[in-house]
C-alpha positions as CSV (number, residue, x, y, z in Angstrom):
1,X,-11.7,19.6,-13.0
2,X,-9.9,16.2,-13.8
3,X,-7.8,15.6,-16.6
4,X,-6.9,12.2,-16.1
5,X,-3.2,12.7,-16.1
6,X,-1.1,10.2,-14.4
7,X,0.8,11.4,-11.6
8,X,3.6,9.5,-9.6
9,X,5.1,10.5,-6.0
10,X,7.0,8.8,-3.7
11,X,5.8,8.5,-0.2
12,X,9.0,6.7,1.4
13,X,11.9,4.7,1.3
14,X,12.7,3.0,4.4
15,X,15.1,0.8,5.7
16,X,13.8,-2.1,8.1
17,X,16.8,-2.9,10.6
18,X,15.5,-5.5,12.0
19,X,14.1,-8.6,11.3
20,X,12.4,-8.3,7.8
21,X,9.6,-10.9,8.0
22,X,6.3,-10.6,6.1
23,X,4.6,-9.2,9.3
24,X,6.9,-6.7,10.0
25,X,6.8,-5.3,6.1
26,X,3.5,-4.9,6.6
27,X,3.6,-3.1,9.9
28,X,6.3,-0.6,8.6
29,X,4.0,-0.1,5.5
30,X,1.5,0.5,7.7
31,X,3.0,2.8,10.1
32,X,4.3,5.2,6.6
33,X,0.9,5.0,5.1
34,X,-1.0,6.2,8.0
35,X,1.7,8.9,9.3
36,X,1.2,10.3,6.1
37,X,-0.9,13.2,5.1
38,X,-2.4,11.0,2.3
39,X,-6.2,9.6,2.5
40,X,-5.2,5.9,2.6
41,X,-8.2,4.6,1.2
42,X,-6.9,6.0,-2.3
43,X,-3.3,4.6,-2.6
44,X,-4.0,2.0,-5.0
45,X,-0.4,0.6,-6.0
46,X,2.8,0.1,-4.1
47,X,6.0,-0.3,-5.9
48,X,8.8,-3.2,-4.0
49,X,11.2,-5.8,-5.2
50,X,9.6,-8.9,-5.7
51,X,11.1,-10.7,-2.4
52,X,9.1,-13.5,-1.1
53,X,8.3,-11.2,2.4
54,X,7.1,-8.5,0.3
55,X,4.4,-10.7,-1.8
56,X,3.4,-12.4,1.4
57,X,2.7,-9.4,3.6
58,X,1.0,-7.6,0.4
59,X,-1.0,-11.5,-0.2
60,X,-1.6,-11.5,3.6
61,X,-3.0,-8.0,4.5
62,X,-3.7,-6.2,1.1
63,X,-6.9,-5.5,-0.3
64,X,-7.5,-7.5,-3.8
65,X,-9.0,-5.6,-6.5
66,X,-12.1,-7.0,-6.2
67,X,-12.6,-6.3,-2.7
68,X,-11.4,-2.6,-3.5
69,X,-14.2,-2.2,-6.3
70,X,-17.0,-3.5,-3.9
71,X,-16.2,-0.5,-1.6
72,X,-15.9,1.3,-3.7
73,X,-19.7,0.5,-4.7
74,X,-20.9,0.5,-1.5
75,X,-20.0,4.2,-0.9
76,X,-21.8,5.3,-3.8
C-alpha cells in the first residue's frame, strides 16, 4: 500500500583518490549505483557539491527529466 511518505537514504560516500575529472565522477557513480542492491532505474536525485566536475559528468551522462518521463511512458 503506498502512503506517499518521503524517504531519504544514503547509498555512499566515497572518496575519489585519483584524478577527479568529470569522467571519472561518473564512472565511480556508476560503479556504486550498480554494486548496489538498488533497482537503478528508480534513483531519481543524487545529492553533490556543486563543483564544476560534478555538473559536467551529471550534464554529460545523466538522464534529463524529460527523457526519464518518456520511459517511463513507454513501459506502461
Amino acid at each position: 500500500m503506498d502512503t506517499f511518505e518521503r524517504k531519504s537514504y544514503t547509498l555512499a560516500c566515497k572518496r575519489i583518490l585519483y584524478n577527479n575529472t568529470y569522467k571519472n565522477i561518473a564512472l565511480v557513480i556508476h560503479h556504486m549505483l550498480t554494486n548496489s542492491s538498488l533497482d537503478v532505474s528508480e534513483v531519481t536525485h543524487l545529492v553533490t557539491d556543486n563543483v564544476t566536475n560534478f555538473t559536467k559528468s551529471f550534464r554529460c551522462f545523466g538522464v534529463t527529466e524529460l527523457e526519464n518521463s518518456n520511459q517511463n511512458r513507454s513501459t506502461l
